[in-house]
Legacy VTK file of the C-alpha trace (Angstrom):
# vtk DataFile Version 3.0
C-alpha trace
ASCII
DATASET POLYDATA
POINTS 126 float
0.000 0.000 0.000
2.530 2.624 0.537
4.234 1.441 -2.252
1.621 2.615 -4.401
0.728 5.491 -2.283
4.473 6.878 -3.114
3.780 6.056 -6.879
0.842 8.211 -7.204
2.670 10.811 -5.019
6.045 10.379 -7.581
3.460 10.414 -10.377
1.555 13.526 -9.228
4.562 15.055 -8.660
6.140 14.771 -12.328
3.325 16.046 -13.747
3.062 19.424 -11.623
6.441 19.744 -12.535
5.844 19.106 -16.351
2.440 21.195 -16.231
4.786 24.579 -15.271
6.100 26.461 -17.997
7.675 29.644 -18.757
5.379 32.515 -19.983
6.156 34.119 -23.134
8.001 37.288 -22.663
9.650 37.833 -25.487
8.324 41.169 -26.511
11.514 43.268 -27.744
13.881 43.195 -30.237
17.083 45.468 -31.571
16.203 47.251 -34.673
19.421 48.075 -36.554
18.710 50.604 -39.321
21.867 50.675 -42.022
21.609 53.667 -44.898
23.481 52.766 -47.943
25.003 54.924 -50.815
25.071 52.860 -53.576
28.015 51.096 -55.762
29.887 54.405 -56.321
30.550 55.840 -52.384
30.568 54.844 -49.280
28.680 56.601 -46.021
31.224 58.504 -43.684
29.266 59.541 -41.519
25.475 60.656 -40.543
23.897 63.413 -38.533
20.325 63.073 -38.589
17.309 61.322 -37.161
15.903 57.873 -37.145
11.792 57.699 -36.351
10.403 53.968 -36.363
6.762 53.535 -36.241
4.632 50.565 -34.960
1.921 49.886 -38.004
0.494 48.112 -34.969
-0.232 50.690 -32.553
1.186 53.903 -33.630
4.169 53.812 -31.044
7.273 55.860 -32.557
10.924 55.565 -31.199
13.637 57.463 -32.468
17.065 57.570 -32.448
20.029 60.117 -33.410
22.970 57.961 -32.042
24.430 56.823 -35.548
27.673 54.336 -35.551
29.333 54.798 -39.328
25.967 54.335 -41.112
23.638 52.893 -38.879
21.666 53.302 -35.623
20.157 50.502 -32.998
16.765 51.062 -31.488
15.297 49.091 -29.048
11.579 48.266 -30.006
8.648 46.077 -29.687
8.431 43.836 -32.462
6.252 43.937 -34.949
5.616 45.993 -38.166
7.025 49.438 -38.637
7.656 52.110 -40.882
11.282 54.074 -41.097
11.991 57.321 -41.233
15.414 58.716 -41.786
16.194 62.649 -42.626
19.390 64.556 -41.851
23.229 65.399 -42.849
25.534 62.728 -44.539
28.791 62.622 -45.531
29.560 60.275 -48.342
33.305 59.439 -49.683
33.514 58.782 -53.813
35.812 56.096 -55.525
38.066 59.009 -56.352
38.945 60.135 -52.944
36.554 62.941 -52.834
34.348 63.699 -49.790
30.360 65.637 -50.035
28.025 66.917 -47.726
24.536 66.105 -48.853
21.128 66.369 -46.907
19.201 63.110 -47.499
16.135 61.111 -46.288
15.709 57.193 -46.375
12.169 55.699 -45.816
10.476 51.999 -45.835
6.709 52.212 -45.424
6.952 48.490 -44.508
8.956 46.387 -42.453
9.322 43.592 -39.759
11.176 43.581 -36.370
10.483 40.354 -35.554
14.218 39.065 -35.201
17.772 39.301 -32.857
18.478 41.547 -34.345
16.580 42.772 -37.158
18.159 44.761 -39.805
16.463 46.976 -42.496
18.694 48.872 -45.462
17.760 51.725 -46.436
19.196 53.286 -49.946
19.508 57.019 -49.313
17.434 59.853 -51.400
20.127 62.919 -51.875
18.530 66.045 -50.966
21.017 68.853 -52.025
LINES 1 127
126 0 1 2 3 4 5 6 7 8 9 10 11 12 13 14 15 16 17 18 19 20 21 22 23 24 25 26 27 28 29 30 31 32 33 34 35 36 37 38 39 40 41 42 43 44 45 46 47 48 49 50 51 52 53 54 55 56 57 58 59 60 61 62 63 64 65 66 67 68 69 70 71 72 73 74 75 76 77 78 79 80 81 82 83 84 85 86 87 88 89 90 91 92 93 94 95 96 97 98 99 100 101 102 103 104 105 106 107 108 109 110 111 112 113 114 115 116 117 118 119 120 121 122 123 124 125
């Protein structure tokens, strides 16, 4: 009898501990946001302003933190739209260095990923 008593108590046991489970909590990810010149020159450096958009919810984040050509923001994932206007300095296969104002935009894109990266191809302003 208390064989089987410690059984059902092993049994019961097991599944209690099987039955628990983590909750899903996975609700942010790193959006990296990477501008890009073309075949001809190569992005120096950036001054300007990053807004992301949740298609979701209509949440914006921003950035203006930009490493080389591109910018981390830490958002909830989901669809978004990108919005990029500001100062860039762009170096030409001849050696040559502009100044340019620019703007880069996607109407449409996914954070879903660790990290998730969208290009942008600049549009050169001046």
């Amino acid at each position: 009898m208390k064989r089987l008593l410690y059984i059902i108590l092993v049994l019961t046991l097991l599944a209690a501990a099987w039955s628990c489970h983590k909750d899903y909590d996975d609700f942010f990810t790193v959006a990296q946001v990477q501008l890009t010149a073309g075949d001809t020159c190569t992005v120096e450096k950036v001054q300007g302003t990053v807004t992301v958009t949740n298609l979701s919810n209509g949440q914006s984040f921003s950035s203006s933190t930009f490493e080389g050509n591109f910018t981390t923001i830490e958002v909830m994932r989901g669809p978004y739209s990108v919005a990029v206007e500001g100062t860039i300095s762009l170096r030409h296969t001849d050696g040559s260095s502009t100044i340019h104002q620019f703007r880069a935009s996607e109407n449409y894109c996914e954070f879903l990923r660790h990290p998730s990266v969208v290009k942008l191809s600049i549009l050169l302003m001046s």
